[in-house]
Biopython code that builds the backbone (N, CA, C, O; Angstrom):
import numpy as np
from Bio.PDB.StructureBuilder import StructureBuilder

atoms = [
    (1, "UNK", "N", (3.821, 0.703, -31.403)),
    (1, "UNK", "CA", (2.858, 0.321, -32.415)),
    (1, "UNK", "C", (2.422, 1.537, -33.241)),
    (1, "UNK", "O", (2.383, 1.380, -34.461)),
    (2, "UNK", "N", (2.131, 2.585, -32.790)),
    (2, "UNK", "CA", (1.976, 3.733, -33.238)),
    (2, "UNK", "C", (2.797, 4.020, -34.639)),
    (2, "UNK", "O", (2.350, 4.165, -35.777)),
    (3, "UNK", "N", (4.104, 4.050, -34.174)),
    (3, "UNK", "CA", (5.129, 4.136, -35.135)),
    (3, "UNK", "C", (4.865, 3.960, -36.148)),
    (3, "UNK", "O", (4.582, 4.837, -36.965)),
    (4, "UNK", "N", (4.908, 2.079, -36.457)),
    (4, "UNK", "CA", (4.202, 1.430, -37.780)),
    (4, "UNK", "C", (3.140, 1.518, -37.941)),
    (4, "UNK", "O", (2.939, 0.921, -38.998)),
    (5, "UNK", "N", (2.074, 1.959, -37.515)),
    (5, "UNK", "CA", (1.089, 2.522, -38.126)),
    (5, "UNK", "C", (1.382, 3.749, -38.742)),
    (5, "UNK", "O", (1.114, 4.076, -39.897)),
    (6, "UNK", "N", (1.891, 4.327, -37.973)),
    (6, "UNK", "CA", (2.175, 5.801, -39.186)),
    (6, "UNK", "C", (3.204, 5.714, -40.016)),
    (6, "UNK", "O", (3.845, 6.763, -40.073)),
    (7, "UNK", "N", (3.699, 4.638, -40.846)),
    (7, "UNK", "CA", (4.203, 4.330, -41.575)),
    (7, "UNK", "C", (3.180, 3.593, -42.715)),
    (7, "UNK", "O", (3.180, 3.505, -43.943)),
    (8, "UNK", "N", (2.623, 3.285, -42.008)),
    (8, "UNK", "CA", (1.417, 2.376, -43.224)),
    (8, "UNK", "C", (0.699, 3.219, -43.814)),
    (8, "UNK", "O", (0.075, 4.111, -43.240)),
    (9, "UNK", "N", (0.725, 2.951, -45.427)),
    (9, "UNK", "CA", (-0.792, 3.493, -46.075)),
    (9, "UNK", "C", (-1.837, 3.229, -45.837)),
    (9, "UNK", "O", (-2.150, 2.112, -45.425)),
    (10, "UNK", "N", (-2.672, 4.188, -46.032)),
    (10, "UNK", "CA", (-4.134, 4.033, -45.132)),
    (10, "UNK", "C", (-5.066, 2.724, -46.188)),
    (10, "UNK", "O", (-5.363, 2.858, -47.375)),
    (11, "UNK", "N", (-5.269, 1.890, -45.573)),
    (11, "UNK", "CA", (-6.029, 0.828, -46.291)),
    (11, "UNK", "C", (-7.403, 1.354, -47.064)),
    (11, "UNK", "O", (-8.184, 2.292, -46.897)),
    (12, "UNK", "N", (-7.252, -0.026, -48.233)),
    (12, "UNK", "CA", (-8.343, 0.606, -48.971)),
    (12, "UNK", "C", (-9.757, 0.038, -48.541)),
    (12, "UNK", "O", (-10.866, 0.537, -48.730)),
    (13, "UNK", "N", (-9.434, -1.063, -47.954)),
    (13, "UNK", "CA", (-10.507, -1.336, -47.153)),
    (13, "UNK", "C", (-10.772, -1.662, -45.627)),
    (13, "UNK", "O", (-9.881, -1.086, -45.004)),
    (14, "UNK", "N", (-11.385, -2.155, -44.987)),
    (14, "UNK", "CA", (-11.116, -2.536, -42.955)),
    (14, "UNK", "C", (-10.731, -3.857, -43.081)),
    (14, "UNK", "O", (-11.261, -4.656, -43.853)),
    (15, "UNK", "N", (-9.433, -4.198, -42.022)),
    (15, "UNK", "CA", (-9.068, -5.113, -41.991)),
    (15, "UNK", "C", (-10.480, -6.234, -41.744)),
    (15, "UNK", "O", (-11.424, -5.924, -41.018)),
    (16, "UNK", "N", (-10.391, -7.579, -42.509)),
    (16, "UNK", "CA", (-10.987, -8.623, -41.862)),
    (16, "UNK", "C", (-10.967, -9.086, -40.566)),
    (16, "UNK", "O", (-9.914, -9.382, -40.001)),
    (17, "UNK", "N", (-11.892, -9.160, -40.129)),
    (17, "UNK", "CA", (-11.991, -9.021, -38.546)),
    (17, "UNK", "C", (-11.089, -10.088, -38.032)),
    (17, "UNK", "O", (-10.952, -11.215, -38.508)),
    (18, "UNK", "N", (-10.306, -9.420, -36.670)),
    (18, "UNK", "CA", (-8.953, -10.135, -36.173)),
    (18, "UNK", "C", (-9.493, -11.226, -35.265)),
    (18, "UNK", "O", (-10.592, -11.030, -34.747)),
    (19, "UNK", "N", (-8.850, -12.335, -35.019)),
    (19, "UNK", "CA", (-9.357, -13.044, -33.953)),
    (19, "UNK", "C", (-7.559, -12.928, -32.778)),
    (19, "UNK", "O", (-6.520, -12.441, -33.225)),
    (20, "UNK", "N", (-7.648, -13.287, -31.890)),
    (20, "UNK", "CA", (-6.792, -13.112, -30.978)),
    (20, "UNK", "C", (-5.999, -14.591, -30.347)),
    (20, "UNK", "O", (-6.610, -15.656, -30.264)),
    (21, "UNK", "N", (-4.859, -14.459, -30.023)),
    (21, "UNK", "CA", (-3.952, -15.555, -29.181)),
    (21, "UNK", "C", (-3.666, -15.329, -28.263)),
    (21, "UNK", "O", (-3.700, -14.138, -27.950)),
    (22, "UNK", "N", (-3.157, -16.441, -27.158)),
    (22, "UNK", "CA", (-2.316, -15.760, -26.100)),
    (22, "UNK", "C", (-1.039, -16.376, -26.371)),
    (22, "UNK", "O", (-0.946, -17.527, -26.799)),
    (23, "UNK", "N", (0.049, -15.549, -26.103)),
    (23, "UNK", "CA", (1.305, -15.409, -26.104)),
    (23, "UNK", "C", (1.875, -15.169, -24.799)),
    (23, "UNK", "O", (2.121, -13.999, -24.506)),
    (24, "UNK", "N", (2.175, -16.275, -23.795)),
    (24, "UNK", "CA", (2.845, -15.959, -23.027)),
    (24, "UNK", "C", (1.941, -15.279, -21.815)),
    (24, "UNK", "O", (2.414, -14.422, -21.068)),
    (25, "UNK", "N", (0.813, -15.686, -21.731)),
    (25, "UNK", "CA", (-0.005, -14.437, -20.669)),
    (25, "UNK", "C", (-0.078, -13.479, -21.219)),
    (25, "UNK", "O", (0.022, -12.658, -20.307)),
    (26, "UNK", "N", (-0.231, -12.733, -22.460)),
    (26, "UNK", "CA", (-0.570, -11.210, -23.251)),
    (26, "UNK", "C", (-1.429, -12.394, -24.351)),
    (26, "UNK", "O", (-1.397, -13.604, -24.574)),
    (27, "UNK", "N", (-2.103, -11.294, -24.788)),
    (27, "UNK", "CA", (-3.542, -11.345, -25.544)),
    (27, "UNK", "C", (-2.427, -10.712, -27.075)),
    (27, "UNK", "O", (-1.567, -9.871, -26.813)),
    (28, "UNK", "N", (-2.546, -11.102, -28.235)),
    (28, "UNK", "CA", (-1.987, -10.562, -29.450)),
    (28, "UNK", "C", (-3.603, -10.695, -30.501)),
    (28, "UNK", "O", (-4.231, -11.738, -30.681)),
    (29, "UNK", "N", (-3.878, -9.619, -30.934)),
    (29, "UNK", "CA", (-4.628, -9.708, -31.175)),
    (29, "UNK", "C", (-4.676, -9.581, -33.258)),
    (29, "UNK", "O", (-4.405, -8.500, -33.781)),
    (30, "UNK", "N", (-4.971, -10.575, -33.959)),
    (30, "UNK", "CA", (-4.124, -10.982, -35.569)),
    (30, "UNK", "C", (-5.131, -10.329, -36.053)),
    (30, "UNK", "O", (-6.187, -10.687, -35.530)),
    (31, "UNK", "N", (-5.245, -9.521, -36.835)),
    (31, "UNK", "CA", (-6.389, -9.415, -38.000)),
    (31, "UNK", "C", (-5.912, -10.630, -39.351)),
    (31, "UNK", "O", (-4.940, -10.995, -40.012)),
    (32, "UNK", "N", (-7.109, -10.838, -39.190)),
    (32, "UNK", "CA", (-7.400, -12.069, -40.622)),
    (32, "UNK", "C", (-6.757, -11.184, -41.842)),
    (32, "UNK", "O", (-5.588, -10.968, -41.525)),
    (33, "UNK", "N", (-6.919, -10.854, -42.542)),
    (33, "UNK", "CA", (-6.093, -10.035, -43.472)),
    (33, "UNK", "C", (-5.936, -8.607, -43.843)),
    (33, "UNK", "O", (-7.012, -8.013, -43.764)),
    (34, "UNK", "N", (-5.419, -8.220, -44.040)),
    (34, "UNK", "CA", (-4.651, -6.120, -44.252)),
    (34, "UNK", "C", (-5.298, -6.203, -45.260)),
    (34, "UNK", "O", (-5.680, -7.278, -45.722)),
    (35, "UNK", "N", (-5.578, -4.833, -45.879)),
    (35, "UNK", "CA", (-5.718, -4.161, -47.475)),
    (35, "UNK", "C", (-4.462, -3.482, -47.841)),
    (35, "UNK", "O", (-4.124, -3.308, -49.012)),
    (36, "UNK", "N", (-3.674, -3.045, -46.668)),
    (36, "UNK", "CA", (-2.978, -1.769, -47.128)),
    (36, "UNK", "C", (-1.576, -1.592, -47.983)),
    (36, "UNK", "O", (-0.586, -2.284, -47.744)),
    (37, "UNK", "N", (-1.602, -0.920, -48.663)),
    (37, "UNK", "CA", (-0.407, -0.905, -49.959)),
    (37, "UNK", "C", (0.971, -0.818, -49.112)),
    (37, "UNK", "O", (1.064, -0.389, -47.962)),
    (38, "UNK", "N", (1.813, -1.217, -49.761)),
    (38, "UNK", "CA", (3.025, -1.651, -48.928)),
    (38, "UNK", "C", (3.736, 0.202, -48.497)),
    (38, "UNK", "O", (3.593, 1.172, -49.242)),
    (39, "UNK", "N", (4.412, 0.218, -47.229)),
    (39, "UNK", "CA", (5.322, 1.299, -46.939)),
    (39, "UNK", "C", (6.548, 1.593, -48.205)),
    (39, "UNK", "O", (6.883, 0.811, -49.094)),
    (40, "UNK", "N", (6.905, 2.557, -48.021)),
    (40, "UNK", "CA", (8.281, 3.011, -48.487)),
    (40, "UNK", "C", (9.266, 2.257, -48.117)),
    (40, "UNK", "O", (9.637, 2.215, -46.944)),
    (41, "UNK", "N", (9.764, 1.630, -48.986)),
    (41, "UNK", "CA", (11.009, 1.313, -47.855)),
    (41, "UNK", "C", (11.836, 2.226, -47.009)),
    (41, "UNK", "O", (12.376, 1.847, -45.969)),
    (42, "UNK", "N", (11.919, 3.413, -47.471)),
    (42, "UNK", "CA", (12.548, 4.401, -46.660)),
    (42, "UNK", "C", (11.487, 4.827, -45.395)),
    (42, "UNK", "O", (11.921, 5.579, -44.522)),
    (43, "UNK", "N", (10.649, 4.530, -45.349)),
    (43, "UNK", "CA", (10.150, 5.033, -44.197)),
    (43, "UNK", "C", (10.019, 3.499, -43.349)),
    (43, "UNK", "O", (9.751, 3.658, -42.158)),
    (44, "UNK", "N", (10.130, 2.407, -43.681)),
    (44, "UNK", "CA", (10.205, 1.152, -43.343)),
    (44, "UNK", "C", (11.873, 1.049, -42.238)),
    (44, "UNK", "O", (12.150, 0.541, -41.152)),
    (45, "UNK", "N", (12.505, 1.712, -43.112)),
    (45, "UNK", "CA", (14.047, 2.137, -42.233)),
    (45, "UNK", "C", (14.203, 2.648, -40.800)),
    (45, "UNK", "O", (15.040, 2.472, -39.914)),
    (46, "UNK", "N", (12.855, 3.483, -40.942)),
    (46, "UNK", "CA", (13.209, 4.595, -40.236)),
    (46, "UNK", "C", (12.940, 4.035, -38.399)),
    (46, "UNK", "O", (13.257, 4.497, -37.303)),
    (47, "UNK", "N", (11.928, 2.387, -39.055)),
    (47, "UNK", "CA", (11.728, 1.897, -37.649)),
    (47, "UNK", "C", (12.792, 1.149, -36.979)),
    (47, "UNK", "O", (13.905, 1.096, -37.502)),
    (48, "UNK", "N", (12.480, 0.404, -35.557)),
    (48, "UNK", "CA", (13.719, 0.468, -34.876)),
    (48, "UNK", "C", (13.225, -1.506, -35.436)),
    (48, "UNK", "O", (12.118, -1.830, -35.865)),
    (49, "UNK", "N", (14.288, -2.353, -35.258)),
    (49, "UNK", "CA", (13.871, -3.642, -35.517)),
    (49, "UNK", "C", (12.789, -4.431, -34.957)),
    (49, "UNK", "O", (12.502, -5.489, -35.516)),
    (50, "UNK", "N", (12.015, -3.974, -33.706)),
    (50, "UNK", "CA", (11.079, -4.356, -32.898)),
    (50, "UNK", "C", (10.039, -3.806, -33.601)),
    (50, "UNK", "O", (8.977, -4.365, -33.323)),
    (51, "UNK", "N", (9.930, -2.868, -34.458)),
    (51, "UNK", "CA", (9.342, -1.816, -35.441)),
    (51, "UNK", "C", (9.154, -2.538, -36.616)),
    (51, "UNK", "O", (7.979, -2.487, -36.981)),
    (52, "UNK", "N", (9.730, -3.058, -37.193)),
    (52, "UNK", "CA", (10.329, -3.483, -38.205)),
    (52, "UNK", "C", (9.611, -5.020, -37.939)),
    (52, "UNK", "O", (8.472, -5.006, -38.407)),
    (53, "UNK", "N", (9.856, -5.953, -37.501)),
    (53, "UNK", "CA", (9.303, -6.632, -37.305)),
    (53, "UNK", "C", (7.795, -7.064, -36.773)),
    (53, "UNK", "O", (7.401, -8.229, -36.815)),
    (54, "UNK", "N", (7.191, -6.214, -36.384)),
    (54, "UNK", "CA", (5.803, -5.758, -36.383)),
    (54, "UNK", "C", (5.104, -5.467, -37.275)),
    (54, "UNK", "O", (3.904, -5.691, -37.120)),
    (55, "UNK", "N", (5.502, -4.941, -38.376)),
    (55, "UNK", "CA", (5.172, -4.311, -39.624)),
    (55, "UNK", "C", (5.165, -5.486, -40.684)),
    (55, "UNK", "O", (4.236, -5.616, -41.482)),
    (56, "UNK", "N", (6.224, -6.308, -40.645)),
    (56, "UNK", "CA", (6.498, -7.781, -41.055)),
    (56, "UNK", "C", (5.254, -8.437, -40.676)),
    (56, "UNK", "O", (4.390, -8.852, -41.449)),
    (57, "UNK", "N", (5.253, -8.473, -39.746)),
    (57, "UNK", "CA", (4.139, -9.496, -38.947)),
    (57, "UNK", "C", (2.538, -9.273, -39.549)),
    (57, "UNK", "O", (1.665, -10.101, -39.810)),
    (58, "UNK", "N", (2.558, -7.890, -39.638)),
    (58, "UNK", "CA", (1.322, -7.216, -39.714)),
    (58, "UNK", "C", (1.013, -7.775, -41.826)),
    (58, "UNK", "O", (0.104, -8.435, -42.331)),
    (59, "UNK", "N", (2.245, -7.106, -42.460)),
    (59, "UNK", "CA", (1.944, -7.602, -43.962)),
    (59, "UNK", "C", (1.927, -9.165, -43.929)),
    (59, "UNK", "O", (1.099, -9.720, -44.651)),
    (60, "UNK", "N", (2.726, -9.898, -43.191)),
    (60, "UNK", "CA", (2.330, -11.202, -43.261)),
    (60, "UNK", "C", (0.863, -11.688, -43.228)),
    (60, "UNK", "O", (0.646, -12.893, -43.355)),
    (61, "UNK", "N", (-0.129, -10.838, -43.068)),
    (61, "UNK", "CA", (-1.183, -11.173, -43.076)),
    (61, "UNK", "C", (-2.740, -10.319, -44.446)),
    (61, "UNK", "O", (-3.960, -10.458, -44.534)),
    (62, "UNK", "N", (-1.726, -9.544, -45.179)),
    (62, "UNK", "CA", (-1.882, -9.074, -46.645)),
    (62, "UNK", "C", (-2.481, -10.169, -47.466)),
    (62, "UNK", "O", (-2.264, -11.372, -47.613)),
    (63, "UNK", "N", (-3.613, -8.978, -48.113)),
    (63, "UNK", "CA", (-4.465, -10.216, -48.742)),
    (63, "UNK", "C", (-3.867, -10.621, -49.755)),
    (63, "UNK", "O", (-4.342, -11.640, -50.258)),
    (64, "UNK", "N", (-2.896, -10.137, -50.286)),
    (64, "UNK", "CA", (-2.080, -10.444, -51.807)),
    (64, "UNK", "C", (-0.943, -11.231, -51.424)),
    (64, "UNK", "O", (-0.114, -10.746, -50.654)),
    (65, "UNK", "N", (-0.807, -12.458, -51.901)),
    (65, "UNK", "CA", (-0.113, -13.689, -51.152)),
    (65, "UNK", "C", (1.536, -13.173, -51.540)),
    (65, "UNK", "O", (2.281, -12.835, -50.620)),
    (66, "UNK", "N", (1.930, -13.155, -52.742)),
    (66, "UNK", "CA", (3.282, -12.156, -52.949)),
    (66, "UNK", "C", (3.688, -11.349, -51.711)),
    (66, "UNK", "O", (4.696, -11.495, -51.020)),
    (67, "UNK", "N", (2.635, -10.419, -51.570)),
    (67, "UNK", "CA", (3.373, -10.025, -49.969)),
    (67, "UNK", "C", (3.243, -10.168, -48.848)),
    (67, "UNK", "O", (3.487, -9.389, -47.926)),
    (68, "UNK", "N", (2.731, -11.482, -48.844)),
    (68, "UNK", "CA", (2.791, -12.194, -47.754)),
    (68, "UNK", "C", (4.125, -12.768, -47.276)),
    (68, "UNK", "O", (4.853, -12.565, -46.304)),
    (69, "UNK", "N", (4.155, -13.628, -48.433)),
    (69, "UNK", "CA", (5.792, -13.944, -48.445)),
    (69, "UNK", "C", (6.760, -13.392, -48.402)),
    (69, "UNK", "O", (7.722, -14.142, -48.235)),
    (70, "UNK", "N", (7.122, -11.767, -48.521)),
    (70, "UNK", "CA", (7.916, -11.116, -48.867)),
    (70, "UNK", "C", (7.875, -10.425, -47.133)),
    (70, "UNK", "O", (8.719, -9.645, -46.693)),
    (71, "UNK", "N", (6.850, -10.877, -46.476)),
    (71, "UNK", "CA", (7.553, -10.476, -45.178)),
    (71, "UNK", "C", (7.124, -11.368, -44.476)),
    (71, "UNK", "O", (6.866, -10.962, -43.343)),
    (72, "UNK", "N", (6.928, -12.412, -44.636)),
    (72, "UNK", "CA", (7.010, -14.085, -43.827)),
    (72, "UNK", "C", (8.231, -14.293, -43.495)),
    (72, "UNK", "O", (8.724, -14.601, -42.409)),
    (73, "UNK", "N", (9.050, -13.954, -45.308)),
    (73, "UNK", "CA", (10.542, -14.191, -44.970)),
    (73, "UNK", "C", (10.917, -13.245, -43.851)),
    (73, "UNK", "O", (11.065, -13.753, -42.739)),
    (74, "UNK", "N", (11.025, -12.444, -43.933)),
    (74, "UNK", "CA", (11.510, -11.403, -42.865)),
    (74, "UNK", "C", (11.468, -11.718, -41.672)),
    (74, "UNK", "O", (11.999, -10.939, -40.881)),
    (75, "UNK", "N", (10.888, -12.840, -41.198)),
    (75, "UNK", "CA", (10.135, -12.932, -39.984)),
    (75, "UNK", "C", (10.415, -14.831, -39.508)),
    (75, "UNK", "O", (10.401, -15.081, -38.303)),
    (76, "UNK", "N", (10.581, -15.682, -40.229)),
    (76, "UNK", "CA", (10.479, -16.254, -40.023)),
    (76, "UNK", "C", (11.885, -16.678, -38.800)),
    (76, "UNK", "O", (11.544, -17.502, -37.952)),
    (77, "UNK", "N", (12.841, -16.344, -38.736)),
    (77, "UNK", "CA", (13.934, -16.445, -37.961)),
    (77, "UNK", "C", (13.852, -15.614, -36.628)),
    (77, "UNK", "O", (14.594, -15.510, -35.651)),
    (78, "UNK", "N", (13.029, -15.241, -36.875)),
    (78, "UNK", "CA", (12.596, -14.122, -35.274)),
    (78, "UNK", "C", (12.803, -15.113, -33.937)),
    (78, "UNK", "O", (12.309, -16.212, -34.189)),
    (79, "UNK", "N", (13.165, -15.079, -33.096)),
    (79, "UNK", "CA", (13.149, -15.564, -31.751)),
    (79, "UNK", "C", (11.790, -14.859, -30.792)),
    (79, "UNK", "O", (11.432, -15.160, -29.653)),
    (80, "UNK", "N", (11.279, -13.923, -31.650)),
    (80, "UNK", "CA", (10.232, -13.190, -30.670)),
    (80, "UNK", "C", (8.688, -13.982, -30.604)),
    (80, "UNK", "O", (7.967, -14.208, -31.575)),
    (81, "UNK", "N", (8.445, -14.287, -29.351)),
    (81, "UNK", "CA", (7.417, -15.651, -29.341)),
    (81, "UNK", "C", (6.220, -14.931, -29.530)),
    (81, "UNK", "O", (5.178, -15.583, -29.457)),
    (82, "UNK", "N", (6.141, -13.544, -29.792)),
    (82, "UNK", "CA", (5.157, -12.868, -30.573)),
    (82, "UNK", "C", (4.934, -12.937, -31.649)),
    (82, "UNK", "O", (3.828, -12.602, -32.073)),
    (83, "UNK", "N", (5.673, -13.284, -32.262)),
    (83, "UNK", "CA", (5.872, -13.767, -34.223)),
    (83, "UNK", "C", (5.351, -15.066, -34.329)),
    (83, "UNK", "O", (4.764, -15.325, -35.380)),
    (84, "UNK", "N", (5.443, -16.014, -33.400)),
    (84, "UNK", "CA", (5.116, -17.629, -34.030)),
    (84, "UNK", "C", (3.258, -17.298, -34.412)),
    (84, "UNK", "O", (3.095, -17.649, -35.580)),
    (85, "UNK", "N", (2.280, -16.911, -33.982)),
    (85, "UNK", "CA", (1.467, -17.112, -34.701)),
    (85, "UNK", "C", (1.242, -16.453, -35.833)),
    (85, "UNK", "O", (0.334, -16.907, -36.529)),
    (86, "UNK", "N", (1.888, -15.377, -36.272)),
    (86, "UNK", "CA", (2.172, -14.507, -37.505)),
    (86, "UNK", "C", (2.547, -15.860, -38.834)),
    (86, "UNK", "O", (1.932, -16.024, -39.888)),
    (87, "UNK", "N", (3.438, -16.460, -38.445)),
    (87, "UNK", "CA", (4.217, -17.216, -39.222)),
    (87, "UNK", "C", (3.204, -18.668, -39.397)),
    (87, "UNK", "O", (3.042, -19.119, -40.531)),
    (88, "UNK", "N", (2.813, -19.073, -38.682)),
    (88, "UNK", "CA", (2.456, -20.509, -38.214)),
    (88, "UNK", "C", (0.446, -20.044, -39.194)),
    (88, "UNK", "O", (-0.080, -20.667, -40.115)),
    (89, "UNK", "N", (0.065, -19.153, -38.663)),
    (89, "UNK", "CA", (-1.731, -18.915, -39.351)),
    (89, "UNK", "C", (-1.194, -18.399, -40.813)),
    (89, "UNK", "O", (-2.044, -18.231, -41.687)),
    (90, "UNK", "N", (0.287, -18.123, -41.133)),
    (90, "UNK", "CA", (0.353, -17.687, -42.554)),
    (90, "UNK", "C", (0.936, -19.048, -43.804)),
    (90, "UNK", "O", (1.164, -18.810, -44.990)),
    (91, "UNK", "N", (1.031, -19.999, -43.346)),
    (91, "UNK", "CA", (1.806, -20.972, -43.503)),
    (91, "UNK", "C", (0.524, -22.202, -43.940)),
    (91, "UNK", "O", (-0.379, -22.564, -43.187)),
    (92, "UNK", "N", (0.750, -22.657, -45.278)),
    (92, "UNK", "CA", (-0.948, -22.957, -45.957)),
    (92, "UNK", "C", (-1.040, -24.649, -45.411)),
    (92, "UNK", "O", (-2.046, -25.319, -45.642)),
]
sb = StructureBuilder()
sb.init_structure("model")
sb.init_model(0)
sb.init_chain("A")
sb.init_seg("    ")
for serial, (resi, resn, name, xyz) in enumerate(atoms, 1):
    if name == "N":
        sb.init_residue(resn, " ", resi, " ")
    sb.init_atom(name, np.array(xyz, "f"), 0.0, 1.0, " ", f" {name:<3s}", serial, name[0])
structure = sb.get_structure()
């Protein structure tokens, strides 16, 4: 997690406060929506796909609906049962 955070620009404001799921017996905990300006794609590369898809997950929840979608898609084919509420609370 670390990783993609240090890939992210520092938000311009605090995320809207997250509420939480359980997944499987683990706690995932969603923030209601990001501020933060999108990564590089080159530094977006640099994560590993478990990386990569976290980061997805995380803009899927961007207050600017454009990039919401732009990594909904990314995400929506995931098999990782950590993603279904990413996809499913982003989905109007």
């Amino acid at each position: 997690m670390q990783s993609v955070l240090a890939v992210m620009p520092d938000a311009r404001l605090t995320p809207v406060q997250p509420f939480e799921v359980e997944v499987q017996g683990e706690t995932v905990a969603i923030p209601s929506r990001i501020f933060n300006e999108e990564p590089e794609p080159d530094w977006q590369r640099s994560l590993t796909r478990t990386q990569q898809a976290i980061l997805h997950c995380l803009y899927a929840r961007h207050i600017d609906g454009r990039v919401r979608q732009r990594h909904l898609e990314q995400i929506m084919a995931s098999s990782e049962p950590w993603v279904v509420p990413f996809v499913v609370t982003a989905l109007p």
